[in-house]
VOGU-3710 file (C-alpha; in Angstrom, 3 decimals, decimal comma):
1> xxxxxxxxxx> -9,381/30,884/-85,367  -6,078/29,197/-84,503  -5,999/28,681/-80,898  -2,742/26,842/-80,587  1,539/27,763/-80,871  3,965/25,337/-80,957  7,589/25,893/-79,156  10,682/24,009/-80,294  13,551/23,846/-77,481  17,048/22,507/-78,454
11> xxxxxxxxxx> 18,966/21,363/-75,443  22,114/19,795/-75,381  21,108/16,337/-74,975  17,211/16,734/-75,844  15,171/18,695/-78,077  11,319/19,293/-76,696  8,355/20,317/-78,047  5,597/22,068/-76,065  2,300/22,509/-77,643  -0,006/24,843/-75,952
21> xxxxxxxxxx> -3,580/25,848/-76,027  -3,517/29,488/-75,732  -7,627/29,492/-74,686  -7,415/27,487/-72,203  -3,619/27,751/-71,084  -3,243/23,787/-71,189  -0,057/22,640/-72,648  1,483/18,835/-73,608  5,369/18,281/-73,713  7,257/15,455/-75,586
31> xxxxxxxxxx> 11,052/15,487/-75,647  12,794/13,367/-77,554  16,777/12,455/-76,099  20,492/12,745/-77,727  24,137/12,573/-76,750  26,842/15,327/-77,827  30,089/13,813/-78,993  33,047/14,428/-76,820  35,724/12,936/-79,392  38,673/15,073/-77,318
41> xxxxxxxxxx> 38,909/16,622/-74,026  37,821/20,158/-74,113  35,093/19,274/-77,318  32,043/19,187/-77,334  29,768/18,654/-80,647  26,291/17,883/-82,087  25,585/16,653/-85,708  22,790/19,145/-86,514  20,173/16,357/-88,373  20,335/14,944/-85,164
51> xxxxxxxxxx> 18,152/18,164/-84,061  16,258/18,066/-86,966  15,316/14,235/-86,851  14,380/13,974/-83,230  12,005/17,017/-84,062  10,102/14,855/-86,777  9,949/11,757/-84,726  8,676/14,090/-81,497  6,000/16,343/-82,968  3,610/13,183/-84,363
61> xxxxxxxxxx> 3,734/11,980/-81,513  3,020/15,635/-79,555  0,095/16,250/-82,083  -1,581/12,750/-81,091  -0,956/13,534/-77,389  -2,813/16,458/-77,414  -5,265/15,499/-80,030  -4,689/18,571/-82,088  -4,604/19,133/-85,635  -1,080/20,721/-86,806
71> xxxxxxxxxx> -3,749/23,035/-88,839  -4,787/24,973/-85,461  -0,903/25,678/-85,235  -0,831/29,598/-85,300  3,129/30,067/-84,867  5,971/28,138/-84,034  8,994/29,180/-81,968  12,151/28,149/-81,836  15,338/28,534/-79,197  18,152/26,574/-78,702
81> xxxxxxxxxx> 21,707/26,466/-77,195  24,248/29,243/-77,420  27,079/29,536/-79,423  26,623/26,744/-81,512  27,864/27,483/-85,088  25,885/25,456/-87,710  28,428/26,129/-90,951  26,320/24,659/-94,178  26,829/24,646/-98,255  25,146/26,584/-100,644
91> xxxxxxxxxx> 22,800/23,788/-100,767  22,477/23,930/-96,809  24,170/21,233/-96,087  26,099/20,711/-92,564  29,568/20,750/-93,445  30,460/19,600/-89,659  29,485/18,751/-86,544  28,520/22,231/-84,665  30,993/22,715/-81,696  28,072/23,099/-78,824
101> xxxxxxxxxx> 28,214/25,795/-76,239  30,586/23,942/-73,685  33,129/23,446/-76,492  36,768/25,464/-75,134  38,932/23,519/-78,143  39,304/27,737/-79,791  41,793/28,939/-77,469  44,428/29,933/-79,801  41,601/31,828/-81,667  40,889/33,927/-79,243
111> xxxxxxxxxx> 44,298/34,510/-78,227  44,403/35,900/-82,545  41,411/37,616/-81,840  43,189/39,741/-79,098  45,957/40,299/-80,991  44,151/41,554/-83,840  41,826/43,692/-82,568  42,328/43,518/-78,454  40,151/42,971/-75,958  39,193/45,996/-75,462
121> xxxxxxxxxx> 37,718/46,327/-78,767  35,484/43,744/-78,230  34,337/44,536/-75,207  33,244/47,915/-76,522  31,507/47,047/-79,443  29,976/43,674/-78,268  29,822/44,359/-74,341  31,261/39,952/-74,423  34,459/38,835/-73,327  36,225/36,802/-76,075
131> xxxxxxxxxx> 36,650/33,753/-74,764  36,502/30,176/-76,413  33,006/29,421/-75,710  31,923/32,131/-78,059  30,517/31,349/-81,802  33,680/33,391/-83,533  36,975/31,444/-81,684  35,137/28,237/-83,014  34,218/28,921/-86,525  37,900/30,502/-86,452
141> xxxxxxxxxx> 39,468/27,145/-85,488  36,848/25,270/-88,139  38,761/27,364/-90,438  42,211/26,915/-89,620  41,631/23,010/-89,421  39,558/21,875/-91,968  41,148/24,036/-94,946  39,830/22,118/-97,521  36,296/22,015/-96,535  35,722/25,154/-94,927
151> xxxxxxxxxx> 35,751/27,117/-97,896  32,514/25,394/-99,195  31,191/27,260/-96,122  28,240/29,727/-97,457  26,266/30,153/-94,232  26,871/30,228/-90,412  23,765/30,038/-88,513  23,040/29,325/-84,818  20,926/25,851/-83,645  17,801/27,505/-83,303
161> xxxxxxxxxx> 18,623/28,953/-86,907  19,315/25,635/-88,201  15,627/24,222/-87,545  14,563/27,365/-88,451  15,768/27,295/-91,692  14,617/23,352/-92,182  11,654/24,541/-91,253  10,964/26,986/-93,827  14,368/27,237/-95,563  15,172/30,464/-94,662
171> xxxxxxxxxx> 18,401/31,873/-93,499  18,210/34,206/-90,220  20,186/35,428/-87,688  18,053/36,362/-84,447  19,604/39,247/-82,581  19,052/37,013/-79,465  21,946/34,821/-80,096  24,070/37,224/-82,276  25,792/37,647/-78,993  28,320/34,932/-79,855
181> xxxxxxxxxx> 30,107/37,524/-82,658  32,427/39,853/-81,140  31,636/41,881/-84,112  28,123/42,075/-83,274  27,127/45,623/-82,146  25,209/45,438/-78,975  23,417/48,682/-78,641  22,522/49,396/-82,913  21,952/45,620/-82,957  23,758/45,694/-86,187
191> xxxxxxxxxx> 27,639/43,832/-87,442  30,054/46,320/-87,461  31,844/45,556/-90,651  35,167/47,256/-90,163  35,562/45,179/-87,032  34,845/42,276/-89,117  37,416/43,347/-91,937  40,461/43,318/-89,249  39,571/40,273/-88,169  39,279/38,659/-92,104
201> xxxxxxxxxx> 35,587/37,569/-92,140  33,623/37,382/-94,653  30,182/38,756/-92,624  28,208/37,507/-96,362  28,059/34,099/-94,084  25,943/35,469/-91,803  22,149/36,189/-92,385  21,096/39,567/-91,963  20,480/40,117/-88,247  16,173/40,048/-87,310
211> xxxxxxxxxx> 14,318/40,498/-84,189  13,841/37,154/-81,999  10,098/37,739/-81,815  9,524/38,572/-85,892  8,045/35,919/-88,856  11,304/34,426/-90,383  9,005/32,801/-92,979  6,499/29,866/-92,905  6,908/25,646/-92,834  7,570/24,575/-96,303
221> xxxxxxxxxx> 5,567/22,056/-98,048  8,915/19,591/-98,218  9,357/20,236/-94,469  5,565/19,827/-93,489  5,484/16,617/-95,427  8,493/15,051/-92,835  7,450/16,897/-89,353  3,594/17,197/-89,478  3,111/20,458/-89,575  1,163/22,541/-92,170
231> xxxxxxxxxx> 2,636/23,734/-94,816  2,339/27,995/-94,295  2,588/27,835/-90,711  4,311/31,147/-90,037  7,951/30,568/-88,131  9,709/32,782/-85,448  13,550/33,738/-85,785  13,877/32,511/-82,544  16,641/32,897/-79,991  18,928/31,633/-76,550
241> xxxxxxxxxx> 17,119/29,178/-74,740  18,056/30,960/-71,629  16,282/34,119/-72,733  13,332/32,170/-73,167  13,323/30,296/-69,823  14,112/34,176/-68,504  10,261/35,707/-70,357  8,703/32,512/-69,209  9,999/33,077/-65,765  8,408/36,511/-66,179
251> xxxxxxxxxx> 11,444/38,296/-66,052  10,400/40,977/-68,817  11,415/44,425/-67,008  14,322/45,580/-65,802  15,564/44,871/-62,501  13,756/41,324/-62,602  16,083/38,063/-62,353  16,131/34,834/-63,276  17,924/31,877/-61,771  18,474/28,543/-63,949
261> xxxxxxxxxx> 18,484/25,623/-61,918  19,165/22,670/-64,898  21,940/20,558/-65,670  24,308/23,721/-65,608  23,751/26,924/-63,791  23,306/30,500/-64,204  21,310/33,634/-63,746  20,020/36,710/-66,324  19,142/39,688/-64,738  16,946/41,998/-67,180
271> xxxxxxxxxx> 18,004/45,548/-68,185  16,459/48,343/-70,338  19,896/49,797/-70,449  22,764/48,284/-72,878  25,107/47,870/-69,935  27,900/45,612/-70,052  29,795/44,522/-67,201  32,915/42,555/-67,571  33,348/38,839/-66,963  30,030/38,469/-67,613
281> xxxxxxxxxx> 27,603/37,734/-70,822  25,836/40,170/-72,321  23,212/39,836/-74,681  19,455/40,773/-76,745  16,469/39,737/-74,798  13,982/38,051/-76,653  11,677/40,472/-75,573  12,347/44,182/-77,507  14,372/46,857/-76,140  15,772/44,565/-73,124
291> xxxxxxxxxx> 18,806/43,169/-72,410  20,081/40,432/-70,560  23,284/40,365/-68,650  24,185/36,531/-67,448  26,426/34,385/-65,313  26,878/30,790/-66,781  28,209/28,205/-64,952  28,818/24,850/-65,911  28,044/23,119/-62,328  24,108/22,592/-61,265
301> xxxxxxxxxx> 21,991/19,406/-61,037  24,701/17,611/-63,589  26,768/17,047/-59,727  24,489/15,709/-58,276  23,252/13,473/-60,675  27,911/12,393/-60,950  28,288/12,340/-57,553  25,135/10,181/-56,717  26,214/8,228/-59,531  29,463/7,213/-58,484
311> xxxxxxxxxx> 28,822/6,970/-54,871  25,641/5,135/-54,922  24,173/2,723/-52,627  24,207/-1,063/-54,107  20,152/-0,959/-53,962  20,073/2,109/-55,869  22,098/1,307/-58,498  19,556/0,489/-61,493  17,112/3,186/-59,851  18,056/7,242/-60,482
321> xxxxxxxxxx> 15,605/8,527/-58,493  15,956/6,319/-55,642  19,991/7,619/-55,863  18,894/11,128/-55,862  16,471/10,915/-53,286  18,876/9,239/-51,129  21,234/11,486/-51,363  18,859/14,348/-50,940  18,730/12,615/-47,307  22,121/12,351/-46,349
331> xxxxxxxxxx> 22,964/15,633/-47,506  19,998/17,466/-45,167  21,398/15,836/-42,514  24,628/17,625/-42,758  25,262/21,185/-41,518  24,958/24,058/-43,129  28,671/24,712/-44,467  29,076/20,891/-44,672  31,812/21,013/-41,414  34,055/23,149/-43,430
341> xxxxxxxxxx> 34,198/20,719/-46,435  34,540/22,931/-49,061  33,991/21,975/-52,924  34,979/23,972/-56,144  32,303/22,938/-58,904  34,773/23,137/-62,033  34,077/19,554/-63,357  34,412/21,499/-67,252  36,131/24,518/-66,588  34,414/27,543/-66,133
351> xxxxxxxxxx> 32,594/30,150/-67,813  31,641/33,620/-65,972  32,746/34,887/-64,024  36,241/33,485/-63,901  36,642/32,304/-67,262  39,016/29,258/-67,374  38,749/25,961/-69,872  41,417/24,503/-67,299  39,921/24,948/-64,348  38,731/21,644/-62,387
361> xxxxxxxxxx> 36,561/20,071/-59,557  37,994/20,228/-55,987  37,071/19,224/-52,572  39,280/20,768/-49,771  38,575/20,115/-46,494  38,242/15,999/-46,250  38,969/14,020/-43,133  37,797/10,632/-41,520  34,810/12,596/-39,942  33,263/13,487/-43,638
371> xxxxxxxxxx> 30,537/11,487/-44,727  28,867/11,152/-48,377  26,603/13,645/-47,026  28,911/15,824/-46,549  30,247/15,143/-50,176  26,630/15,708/-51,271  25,764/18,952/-50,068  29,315/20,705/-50,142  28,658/19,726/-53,679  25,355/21,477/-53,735
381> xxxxxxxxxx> 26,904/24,573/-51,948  29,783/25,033/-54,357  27,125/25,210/-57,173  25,610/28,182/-55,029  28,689/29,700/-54,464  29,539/30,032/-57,904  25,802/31,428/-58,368  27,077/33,981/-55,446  29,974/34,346/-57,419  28,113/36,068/-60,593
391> xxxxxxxxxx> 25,624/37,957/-58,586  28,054/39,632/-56,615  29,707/41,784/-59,496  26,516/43,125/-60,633  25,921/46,450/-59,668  22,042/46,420/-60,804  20,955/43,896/-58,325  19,076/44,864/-55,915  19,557/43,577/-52,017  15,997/42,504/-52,007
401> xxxxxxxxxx> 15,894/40,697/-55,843  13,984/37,896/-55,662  15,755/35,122/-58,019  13,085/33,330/-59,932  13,988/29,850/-60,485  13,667/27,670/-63,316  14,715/24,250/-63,939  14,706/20,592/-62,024  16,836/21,641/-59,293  13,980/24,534/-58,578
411> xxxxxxxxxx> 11,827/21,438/-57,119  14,752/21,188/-54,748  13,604/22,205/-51,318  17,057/22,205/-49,609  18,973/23,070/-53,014  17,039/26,065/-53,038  17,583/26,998/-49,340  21,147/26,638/-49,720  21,131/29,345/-52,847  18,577/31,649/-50,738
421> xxxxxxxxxx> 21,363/31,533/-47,590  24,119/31,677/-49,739  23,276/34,342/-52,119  21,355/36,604/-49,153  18,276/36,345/-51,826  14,933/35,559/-51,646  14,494/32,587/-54,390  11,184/30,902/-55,439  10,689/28,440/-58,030  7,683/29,246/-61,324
431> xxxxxxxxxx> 5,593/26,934/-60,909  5,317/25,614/-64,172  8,257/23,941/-65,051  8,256/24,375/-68,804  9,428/28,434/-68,222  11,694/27,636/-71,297  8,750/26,429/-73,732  6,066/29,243/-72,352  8,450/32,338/-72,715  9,173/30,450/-77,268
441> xxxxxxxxxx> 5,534/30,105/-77,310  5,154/33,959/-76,144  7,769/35,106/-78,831  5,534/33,441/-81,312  2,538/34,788/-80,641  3,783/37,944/-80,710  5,733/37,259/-83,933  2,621/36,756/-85,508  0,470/39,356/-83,862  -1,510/37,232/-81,434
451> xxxxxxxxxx> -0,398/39,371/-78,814  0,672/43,047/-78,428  3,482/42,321/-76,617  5,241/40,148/-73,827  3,741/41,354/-71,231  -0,224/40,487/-72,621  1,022/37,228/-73,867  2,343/35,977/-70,314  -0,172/37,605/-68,812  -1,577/34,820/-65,795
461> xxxxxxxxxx> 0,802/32,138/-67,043  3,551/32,907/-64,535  2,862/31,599/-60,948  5,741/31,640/-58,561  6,046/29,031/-55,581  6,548/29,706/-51,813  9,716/31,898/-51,766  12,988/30,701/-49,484  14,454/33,687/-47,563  17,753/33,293/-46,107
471> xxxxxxxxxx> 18,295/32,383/-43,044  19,992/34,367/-40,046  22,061/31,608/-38,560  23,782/30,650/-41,744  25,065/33,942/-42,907  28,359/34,075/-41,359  29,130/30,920/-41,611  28,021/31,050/-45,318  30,616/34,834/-45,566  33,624/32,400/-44,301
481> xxxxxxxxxx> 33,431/29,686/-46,649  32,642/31,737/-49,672  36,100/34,449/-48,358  38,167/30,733/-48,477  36,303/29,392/-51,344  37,403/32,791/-53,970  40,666/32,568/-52,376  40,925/28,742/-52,728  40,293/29,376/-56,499  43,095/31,715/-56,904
491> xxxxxxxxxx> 45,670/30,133/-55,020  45,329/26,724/-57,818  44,784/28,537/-60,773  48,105/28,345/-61,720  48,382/24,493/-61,133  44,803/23,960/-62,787  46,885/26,218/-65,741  50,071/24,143/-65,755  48,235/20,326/-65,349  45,920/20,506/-67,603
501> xxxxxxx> 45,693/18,094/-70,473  45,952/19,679/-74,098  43,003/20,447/-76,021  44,903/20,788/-79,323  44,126/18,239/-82,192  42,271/18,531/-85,753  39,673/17,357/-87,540
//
């Protein structure tokens, strides 16, 4: 009997592998690191064989870790990165660099997109905003800059669907990630065509739309011969690395929510109920018949890592940890509203809830008595405001939610305090922090039948930490600063609007 699944996780500037022994619930982890190409401001792009060739120089090395055979490989999984358009050849072929989830170059796109079909529309049929962080806007500007290539376009898949298809060389669309088509219908889980017809695209680029957690075929013997792993090894579709982080987090019925404490932020909150709600995402758990409606940010522990960066102290400077923990100091030093030092965590724009490419970091509040610490934590705050931010417009959420956290900031005592008093949650970190890897290995096994469903294959693999309850003495001051950091917001919009630098450019 096969006792072991293998999870694939494409980040944005790492792919890992997690191999784990479903008998004993032991589990090895090698990640191998990349960087996205930022040729323009506003862009944001991956070559897709770099996802493909970090996988077969990471899972050699993964099988020798763990001293496994890739023969006692039951299933693989596979999630990645949203809205990351893979366009290929008939031959499968990349025909670009995929524009990765961060990527806002597809504004005029969208601003097409509105006018012809509306907002509204979209909103109805795919319960998503459209917005240039989507998978449509950007495959619509591929188009309308790269005329002579484009048309040698034959598929569109997402990242996950790229390895997926190198894998096994099949073409699949999981209904995880079919979010990113404004075309997509959320509640049949189906393309509505006529929607696609206005809008002049061709849906015979896009594979037929599969469950997450269903067999999109099995490694091919070309493909086993260049990762490792046997050839027949039966594949997942796959989906949003988010979702999986969200069933590994246990957050499989509705009402449950997870908080994502990585490099960028965000929360899911699990529903059994197609429910939209504007200015957020919606989209297809991995786990059937749920839902997930999100809040993405782009701030989380990328700040601190910048800030601690650039304000370093000169014996820290060759040491990241040393700058971290250092700054982890300075900032619990500092009060709880940081003096009135108020920061606005834009550093990329902003996805939900406010939507804007243009807007931009901000402190407000600086005078001689500020210190770094102060810098430090009003960064750390801001992050947990926009977390507030998200939370607040969902009407599902109940008072007493606990937020379970994933991610490196969850290790984050006073990170994690500040989002508890902020947020008037409870918030406690899982305990294993490979959430993301655990909830692909769980849609594999119950891909290929090892387990009934979610719920059996999780079963005793999530263990939450010592929750953080908010504190008393911070909640007004915490009500103030968040009243004067929404209104902060809109009172620059307009200048964040009218200074920033164009995104425009081609190919």
């Amino acid at each position: 009997m096969k006792t072991h699944l293998l999870s694939i996780d494409i980040g944005t500037s790492g792919l890992k592998a997690l191999l784990l022994n479903c008998e004993s619930g032991e589990y090895h982890t090698v990640t191998g690191s990349y960087t996205p190409e930022t040729p323009r401001r506003g862009w944001a792009e991956q070559n897709p064989e770099v996802w493909w060739n970090t996988l077969c120089s990471v899972l050699p090395s993964l099988l020798k870790q763990a001293n496994v055979s890739a023969e006692n490989i039951a299933a693989v999984g596979v999630d990645g990165v949203s809205w990351t358009p893979v366009c290929l050849s008939a031959e499968g072929v990349p025909l670009f660099p995929a524009p990765l989830w961060y990527d806002t170059r597809a504004e005029k796109q969208c601003r097409d997109i509105r006018r012809t079909v509306g907002e509204e529309s979209c909103f109805h049929t795919s319960g998503n905003p459209v917005q240039p962080y989507y998978t449509l806007p950007k495959v619509l500007w591929l188009q309308d800059n790269s005329k002579e290539i484009f048309p040698s376009v034959r598929h569109i898949l997402t990242s996950n669907g790229y390895l997926v298809y190198r894998l096994t060389g099949e073409f699949t669309q999981d209904d995880c990630q079919a979010y990113g088509w404004p075309f997509f219908d959320m509640e049949k889980g189906t393309m509505n065509g006529t929607m696609a017809e206005k809008l002049a695209f061709d849906l015979s680029l896009i594979p037929p739309v599969v469950k997450s957690a269903s067999i999109a075929g099995t490694v091919s013997s070309s493909a086993a011969k260049q990762c490792g792993l046997c050839p027949g090894t039966p594949v997942a579709a796959g989906g949003l690395d988010a979702a999986c982080g969200a069933a590994g987090a246990g957050v499989i019925l509705s009402g449950t929510v997870h908080e994502q404490s990585g490099s960028a932020g965000g929360m899911s909150v699990c529903s059994s109920a197609c429910a939209p709600v504007r200015n957020l995402i919606l989209s297809r758990h991995i786990v059937p018949g749920q839902y997930l409606l999100q809040g993405g940010t782009v701030g989380g522990g990328n700040l601190i890592r910048w800030l601690s960066t650039i304000l370093h102290e000169p014996a820290d400077a060759s040491d990241p940890q040393a700058r971290f923990d250092r700054a982890m100091e300075e900032a619990a030093r500092v009060p709880a509203g940081s003096d009135g030092l108020l920061f606005l965590p834009y550093m990329a724009g902003e996805r939900s809830p406010i939507w804007n490419p243009d807007a931009c970091g901000v402190f407000f509040g600086l005078d001689y008595t500020k210190t770094r610490g102060h810098l430090i934590r009003s960064v750390m705050e801001g992050a947990a405001f926009a977390l507030r931010h998200n939370l607040e417009i969902i009407p599902s959420v109940s008072a007493d939610a606990v937020l379970r956290a994933v991610g490196g900031a969850s290790s984050n005592a006073l990170w994690m305090q500040i989002k508890a008093d902020i947020t008037g949650h409870p918030i406690c970190a899982v305990k294993s922090r490979e959430a993301t890897g655990l909830g692909c290995c769980a849609m594999a096994g119950v891909a290929v039948g090892m387990y009934a469903g979610f719920d059996t294959a999780l079963k005793g693999r999530v263990e939450l930490d010592r929750p953080f309850y908010p504190q008393k003495n911070t909640g007004q001051i915490y009500d103030d600063l968040f009243a004067r950091y929404l209104s902060l917001y809109e009172h620059l919009r307009d200048m964040m609007q009218s200074t920033a630098p164009s995104r425009s450019g081609t190919r």
